[in-house]
C-alpha positions as CSV (number, residue, x, y, z in Angstrom):
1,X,4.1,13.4,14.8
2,X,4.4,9.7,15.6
3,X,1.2,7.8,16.6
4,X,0.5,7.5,20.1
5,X,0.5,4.1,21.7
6,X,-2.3,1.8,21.8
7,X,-4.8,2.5,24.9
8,X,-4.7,-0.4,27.8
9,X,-6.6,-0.1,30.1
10,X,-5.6,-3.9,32.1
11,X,-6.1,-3.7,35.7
12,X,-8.9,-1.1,35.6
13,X,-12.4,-0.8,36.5
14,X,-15.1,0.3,33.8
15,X,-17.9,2.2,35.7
16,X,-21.2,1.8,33.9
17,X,-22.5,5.6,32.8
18,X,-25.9,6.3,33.3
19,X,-26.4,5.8,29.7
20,X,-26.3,2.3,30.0
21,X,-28.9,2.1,32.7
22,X,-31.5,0.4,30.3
23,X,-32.9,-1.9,32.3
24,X,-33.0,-4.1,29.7
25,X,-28.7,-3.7,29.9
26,X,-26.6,-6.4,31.2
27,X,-24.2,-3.9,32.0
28,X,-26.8,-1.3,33.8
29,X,-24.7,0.1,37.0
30,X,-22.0,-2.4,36.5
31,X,-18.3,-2.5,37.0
32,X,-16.0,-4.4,35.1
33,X,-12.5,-5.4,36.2
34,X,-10.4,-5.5,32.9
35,X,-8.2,-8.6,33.0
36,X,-6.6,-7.8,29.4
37,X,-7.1,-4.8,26.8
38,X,-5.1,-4.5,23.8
39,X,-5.8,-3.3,20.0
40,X,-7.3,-6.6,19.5
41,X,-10.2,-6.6,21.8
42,X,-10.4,-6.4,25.6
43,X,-12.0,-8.9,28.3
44,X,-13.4,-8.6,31.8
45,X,-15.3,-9.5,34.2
46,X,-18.3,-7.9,36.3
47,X,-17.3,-7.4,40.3
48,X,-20.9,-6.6,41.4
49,X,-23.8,-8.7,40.7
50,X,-24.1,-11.5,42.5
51,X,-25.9,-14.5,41.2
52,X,-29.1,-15.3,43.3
53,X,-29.1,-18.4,45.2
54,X,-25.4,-19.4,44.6
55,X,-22.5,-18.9,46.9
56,X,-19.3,-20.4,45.9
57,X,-19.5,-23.6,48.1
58,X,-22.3,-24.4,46.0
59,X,-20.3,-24.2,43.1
60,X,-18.2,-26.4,43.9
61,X,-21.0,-29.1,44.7
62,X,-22.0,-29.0,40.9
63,X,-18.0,-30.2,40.0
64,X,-18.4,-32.8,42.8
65,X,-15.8,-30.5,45.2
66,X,-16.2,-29.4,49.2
67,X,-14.7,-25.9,50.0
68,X,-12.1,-26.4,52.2
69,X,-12.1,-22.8,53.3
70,X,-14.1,-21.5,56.1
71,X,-13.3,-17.7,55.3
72,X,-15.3,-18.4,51.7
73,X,-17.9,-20.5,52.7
74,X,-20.4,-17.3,52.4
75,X,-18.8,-15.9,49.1
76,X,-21.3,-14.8,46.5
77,X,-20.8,-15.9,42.2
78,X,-21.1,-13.5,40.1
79,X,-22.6,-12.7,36.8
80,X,-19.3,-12.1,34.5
81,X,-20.7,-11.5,31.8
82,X,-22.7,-12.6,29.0
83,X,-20.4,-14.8,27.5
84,X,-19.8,-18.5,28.2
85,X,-22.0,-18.5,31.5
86,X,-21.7,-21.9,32.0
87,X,-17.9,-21.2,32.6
88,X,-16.4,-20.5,35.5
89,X,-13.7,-17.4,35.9
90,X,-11.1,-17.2,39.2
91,X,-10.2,-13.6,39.8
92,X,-7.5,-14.2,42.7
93,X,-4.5,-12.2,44.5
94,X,-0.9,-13.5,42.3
95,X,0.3,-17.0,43.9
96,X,3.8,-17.3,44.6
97,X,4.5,-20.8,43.0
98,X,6.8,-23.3,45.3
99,X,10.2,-23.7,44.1
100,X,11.0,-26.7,43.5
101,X,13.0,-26.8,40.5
102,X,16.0,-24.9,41.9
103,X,17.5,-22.8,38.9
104,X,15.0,-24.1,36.2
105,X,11.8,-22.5,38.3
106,X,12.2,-18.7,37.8
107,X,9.1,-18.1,40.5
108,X,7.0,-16.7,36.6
109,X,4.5,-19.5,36.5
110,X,1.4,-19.7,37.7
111,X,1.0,-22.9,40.2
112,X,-2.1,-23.2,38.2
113,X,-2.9,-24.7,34.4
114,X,-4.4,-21.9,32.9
115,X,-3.9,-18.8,34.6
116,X,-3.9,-15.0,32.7
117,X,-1.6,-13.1,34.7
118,X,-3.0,-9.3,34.6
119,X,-0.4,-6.9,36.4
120,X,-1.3,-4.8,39.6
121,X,-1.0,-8.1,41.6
122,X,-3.8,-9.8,40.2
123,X,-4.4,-12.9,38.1
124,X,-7.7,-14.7,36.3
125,X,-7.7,-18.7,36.0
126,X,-10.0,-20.5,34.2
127,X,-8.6,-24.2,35.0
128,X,-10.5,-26.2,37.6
129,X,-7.1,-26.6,39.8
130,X,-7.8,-23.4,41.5
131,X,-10.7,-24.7,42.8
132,X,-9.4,-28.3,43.6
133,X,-6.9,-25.8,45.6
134,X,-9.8,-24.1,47.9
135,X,-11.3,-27.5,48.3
136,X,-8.1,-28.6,49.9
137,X,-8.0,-25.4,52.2
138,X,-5.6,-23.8,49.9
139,X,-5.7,-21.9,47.0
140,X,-5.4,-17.7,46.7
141,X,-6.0,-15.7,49.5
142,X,-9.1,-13.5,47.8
143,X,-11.4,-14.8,45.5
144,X,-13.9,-13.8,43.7
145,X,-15.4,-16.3,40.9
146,X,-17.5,-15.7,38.3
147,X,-19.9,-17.7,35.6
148,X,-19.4,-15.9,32.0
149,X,-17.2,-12.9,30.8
150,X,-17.6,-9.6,29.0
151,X,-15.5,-9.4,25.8
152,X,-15.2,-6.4,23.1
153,X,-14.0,-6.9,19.8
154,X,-11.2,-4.6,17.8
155,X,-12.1,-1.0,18.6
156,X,-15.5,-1.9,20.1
157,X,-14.3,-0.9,23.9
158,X,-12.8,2.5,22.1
159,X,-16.4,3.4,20.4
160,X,-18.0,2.9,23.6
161,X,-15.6,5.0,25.9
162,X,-15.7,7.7,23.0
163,X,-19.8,7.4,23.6
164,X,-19.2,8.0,27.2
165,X,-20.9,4.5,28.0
166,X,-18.2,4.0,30.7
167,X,-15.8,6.2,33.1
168,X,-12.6,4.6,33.8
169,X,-10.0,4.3,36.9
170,X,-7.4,1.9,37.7
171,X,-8.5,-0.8,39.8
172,X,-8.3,-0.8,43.6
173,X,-8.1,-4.6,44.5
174,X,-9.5,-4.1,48.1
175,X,-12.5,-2.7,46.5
176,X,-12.5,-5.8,44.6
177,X,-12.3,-8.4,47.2
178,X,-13.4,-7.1,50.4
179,X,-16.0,-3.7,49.8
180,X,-19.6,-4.9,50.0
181,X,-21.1,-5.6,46.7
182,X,-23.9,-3.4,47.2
183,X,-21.2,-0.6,47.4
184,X,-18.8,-1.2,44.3
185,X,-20.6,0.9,42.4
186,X,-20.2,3.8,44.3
187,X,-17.3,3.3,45.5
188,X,-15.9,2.4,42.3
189,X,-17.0,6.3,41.4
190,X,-15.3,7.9,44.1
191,X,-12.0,6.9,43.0
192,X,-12.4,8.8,40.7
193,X,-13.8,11.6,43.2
194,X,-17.6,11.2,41.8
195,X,-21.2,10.5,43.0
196,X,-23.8,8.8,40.9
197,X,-26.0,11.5,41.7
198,X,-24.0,14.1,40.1
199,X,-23.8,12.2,36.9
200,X,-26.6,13.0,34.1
201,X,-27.7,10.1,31.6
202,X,-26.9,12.7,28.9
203,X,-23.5,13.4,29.5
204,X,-21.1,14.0,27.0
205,X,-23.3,13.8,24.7
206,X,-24.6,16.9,22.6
């Protein structure tokens, strides 16, 4: 019997178990959005903790920048993750870069320097273009920026879904970009037809 393929779980949302609801856990009642999972490690980033005090205009104070766009001028940042948290990460809806290479641009790459593209219509960039973009008025039409990353190494994610740390479900961009923060969580859940109230800190565990 041949081995099955390698679990990816890109483009979906891990929903923070009870388990993890140590206060004391960056991840307590968290959702991550996966932007890449393979058998070397996966990344993500958090879609539901705001950072106090700092709305994305802000942001783009500290690089010296003026949002150009009046539909973000209230948009939270968010707490990524614990890694790199001086960094900023640029979840946005896929941009349709301008042709203007005729024949040589095949419409693949990203308008920006250092975008990930993630599948289900979604991409990450990390380069400060995207932001020069929404200064100009431009830029993606949903954002949703955050300062640091979650990252798992080889097998780590694996351990902790076989632990029942987190439930998964593919990820719902609308839930993403446009649900209230203060109902990810649960809404996050009932995609997959669950309340947290049903869910007990010990299960799946014996």
């Amino acid at each position: 019997m041949s081995e099955s393929a390698p679990m990816n779980l890109s483009h979906h949302f891990l929903i923070a178990m009870p388990g993890l609801d140590d206060p004391s856990s960056f991840f307590a009642r968290s959702v991550v959005y996966l932007c890449e999972h393979s058998e070397r490690g996966a990344l993500g980033l958090v879609i539901n903790k705001p950072m106090a005090g700092i709305r994305l205009g802000g942001l783009l104070e500290k690089v010296e920048l003026t949002l150009g766009r009046q539909d973000l001028s209230d948009a939270p940042v968010f707490h990524g993750g614990p890694l790199q948290t001086e960094r900023g990460f640029v979840l946005h809806d896929a941009m349709k870069p301008a042709h203007v290479g005729g024949a040589e641009d095949d419409g693949e790459a990203s308008p920006y320097a250092s975008t990930m593209r993630i599948g289900g219509g979604l991409e990450m960039t990390t380069s400060k273009d995207v932001l020069e973009a929404l200064s100009h008025g431009a830029g993606p039409r949903r954002v949703l920026v955050t300062l640091g990353y979650s990252s798992w190494g080889e097998g780590q994610l694996e351990s902790e879904l076989a632990e029942n740390s987190w439930l998964t479900v593919e990820a719902d961009p609308d839930l993403i970009f446009d649900a209230p923060v203060s109902e990810r969580y649960d809404r996050a859940l009932a995609l997959l037809g669950l309340q947290s109230w049903t869910l007990s800190p010990e299960a799946g565990r014996a």
